[in-house]
C-alpha positions in Angstrom: -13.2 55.3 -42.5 -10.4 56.5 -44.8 -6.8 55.8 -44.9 -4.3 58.5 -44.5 -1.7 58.5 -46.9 1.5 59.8 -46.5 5.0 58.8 -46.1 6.8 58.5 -42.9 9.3 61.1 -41.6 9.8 64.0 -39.8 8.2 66.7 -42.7 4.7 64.3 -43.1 4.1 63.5 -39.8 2.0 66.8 -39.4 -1.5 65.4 -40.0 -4.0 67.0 -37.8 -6.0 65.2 -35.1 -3.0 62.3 -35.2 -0.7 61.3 -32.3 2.9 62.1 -34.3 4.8 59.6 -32.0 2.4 56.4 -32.2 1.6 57.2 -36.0 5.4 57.5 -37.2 6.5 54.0 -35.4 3.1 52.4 -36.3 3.5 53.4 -40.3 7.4 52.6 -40.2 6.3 49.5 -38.6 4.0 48.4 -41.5 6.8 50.4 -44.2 9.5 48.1 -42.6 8.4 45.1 -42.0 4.5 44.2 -44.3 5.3 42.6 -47.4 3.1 40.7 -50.4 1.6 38.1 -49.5 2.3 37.4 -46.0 0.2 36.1 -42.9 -0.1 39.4 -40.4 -1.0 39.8 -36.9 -2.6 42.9 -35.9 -2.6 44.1 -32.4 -4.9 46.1 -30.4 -4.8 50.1 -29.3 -5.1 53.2 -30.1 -1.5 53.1 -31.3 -2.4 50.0 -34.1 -4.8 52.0 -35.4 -2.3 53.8 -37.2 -0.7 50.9 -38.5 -4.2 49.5 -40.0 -4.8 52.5 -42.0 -1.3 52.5 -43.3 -1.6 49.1 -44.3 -4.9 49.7 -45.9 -2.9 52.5 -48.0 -0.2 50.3 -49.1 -2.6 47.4 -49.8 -4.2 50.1 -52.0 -1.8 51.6 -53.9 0.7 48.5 -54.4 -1.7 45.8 -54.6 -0.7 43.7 -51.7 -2.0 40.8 -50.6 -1.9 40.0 -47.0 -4.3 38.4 -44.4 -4.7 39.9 -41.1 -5.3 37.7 -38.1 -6.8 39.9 -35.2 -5.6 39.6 -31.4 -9.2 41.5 -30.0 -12.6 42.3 -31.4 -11.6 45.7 -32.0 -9.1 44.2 -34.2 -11.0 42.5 -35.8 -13.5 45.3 -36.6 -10.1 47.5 -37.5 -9.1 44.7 -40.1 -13.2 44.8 -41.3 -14.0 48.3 -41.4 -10.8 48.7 -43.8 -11.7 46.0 -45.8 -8.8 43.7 -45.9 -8.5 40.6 -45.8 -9.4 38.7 -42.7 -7.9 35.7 -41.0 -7.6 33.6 -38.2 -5.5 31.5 -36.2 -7.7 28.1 -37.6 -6.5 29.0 -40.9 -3.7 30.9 -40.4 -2.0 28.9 -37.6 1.4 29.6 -38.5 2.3 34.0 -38.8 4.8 35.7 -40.4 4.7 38.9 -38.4 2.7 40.3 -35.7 2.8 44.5 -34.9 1.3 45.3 -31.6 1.4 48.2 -28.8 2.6 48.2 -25.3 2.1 49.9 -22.2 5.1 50.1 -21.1 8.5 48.3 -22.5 11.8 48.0 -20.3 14.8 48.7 -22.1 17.6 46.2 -22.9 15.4 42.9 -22.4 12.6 44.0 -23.7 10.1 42.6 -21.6 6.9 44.4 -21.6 3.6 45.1 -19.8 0.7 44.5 -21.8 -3.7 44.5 -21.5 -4.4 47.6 -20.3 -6.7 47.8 -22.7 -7.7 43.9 -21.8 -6.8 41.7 -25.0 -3.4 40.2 -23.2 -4.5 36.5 -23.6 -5.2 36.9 -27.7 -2.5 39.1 -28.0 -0.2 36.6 -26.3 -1.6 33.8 -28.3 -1.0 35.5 -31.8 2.4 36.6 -31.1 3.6 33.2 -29.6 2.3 31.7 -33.3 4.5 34.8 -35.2 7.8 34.4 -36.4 8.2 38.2 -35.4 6.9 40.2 -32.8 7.3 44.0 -33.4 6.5 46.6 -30.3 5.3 49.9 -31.8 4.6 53.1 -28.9 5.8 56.0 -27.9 8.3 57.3 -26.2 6.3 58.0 -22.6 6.4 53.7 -22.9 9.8 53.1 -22.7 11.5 52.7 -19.1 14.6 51.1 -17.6 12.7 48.8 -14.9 9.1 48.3 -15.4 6.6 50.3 -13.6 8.6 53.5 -13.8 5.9 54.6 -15.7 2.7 52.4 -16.1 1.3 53.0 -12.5 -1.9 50.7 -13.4 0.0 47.2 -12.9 0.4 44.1 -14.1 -2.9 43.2 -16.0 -3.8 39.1 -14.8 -6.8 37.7 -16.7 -8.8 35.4 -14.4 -11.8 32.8 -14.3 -14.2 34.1 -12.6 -15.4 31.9 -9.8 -11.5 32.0 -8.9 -11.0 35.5 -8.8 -10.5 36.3 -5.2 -8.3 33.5 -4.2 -6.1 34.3 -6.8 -6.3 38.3 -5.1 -5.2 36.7 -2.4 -2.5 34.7 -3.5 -0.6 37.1 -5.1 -0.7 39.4 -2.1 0.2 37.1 -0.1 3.1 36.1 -2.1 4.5 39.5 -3.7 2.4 41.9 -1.9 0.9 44.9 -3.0 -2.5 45.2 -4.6 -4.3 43.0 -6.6 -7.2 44.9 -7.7 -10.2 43.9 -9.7 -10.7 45.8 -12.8 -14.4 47.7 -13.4 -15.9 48.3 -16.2 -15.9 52.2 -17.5 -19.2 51.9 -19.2 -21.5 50.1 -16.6 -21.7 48.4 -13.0 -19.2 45.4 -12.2 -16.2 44.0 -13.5 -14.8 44.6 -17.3 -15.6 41.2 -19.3 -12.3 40.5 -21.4 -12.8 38.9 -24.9 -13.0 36.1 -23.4 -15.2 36.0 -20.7 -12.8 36.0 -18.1 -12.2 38.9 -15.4 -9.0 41.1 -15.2 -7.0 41.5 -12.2 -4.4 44.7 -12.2 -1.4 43.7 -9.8 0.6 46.8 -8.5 3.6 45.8 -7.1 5.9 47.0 -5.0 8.6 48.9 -6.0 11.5 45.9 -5.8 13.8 43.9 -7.9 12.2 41.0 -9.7 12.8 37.9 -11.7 10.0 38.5 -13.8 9.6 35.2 -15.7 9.7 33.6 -11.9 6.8 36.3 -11.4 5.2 34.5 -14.4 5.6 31.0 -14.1 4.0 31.4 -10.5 1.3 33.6 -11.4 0.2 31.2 -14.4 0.9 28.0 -12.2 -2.7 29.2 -9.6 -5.4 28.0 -10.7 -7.7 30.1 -12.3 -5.1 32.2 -13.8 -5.3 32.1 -18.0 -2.8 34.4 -18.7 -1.0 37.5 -17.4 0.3 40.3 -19.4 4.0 40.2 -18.8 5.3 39.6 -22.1 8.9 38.2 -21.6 11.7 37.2 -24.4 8.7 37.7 -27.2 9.7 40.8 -28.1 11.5 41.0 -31.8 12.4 44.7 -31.7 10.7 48.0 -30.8 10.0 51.2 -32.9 9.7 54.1 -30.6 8.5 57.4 -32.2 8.7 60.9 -31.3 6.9 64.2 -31.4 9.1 65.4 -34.4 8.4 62.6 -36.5 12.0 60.3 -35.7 11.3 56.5 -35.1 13.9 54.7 -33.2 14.7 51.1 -33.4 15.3 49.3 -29.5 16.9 45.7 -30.0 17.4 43.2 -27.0 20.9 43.8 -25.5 20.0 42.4 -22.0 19.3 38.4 -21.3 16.2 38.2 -19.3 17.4 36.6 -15.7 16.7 32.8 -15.3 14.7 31.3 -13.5 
């Protein structure tokens, strides 16, 4: 693989074969926020992928020195098959800044839905050890309540043996569909990182509390982690077709519990 090198804004964000609007907010994510010798978390997506060969520019042509602690094994093979420096959370328990995607991101509080691609529970783990989490996507991502958009639900990893119950809990509870996630590439469930399965929750289209929604979902047995990702969020970069990247603080507390 090969870096692409270029600066970000509206007249270089042309290259061909790229996605303009994840490429902009993942490079002004690395431009704005990577610097020399820091500790780095680096997420998983399509959208990171950007960010990984812009940080393998930099590292390049300014001699930086920074170790990257993955949150998937795609990450990991990201951080390998660009050659820098690779870390982890044994080593590197303590992280100065961790740049990850989203699949969808609600305006004001930030809260977003993560693990549709199914590395929620190390992506949750690494950002909860950052001193930053930075959101990088698209502009299709951002919404005013979530599931405007992301129609796929609220990824749930899952042990297992537990996996119905825990189907029928949340039914039961919230209603909807809990629905077990299959694998693309042969027969039965997708197999997360971890082992675990993947449950995709779509709810109904109501008001929540979503850190109640959290707190009871990770209270069931079974359930290791669930890819709401609530008052974690630093700031998001949003980019656009043109080449603009715009910055989306919190402006909204998240309701109590």
């Amino acid at each position: 693989m090969s870096a692409i090198s270029f600066t970000v804004g509206p007249k270089n964000c042309s290259t061909a074969g790229a996605d303009v609007s994840k490429m902009c907010a993942a490079h002004h994510a690395i431009d704005k926020h990577v610097k020399d010798g820091m500790i780095l978390g680096i997420g998983s997506g399509s959208t990171i992928v950007y960010g990984v060969q812009r940080l393998a520019q930099r590292m390049k042509d300014e001699n930086l020195s920074v170790v990257c602690v993955p949150t998937s094994y795609q990450a990991r093979q990201l951080i390998i098959d660009y050659k820098l420096t690779l870390g982890n959370l044994d080593t590197n328990p303590k992280i100065d800044c961790t740049i990850d995607g989203a699949d969808e991101i609600e305006v004001g509080t930030l809260t977003c839905i993560k693990g549709g691609g199914g590395c929620l529970t190390q992506e949750k783990i690494v950002a909860s050890c950052s001193e930053k989490l930075i959101i990088v996507a698209d502009g299709a991502k951002e919404v005013n309540r979530l599931g405007q958009k992301w129609k796929k639900g609220i990824p749930i990893e899952v042990i297992p043996m537990a996996c119905k119950p825990i189907q029928q809990k949340i039914e039961e509870k919230y209603g909807g569909e809990a629905v077990l996630r299959m694998s693309a590439d042969k027969a039965g469930p997708l197999v997360t990182d971890n082992g675990n399965f993947l449950l995709d929750w779509c709810f109904p289209e109501t008001k929540y509390c979503w850190s109640s929604v959290h707190y009871y979902l990770k209270l069931i047995p079974g359930v290791v982690e669930t890819g709401l990702f609530i008052d974690m969020t630093d700031e998001c970069l949003v980019g656009d077709p043109q080449g603009n990247v715009r910055l989306l603080k919190k402006t909204e507390q998240t309701l109590e519990l």
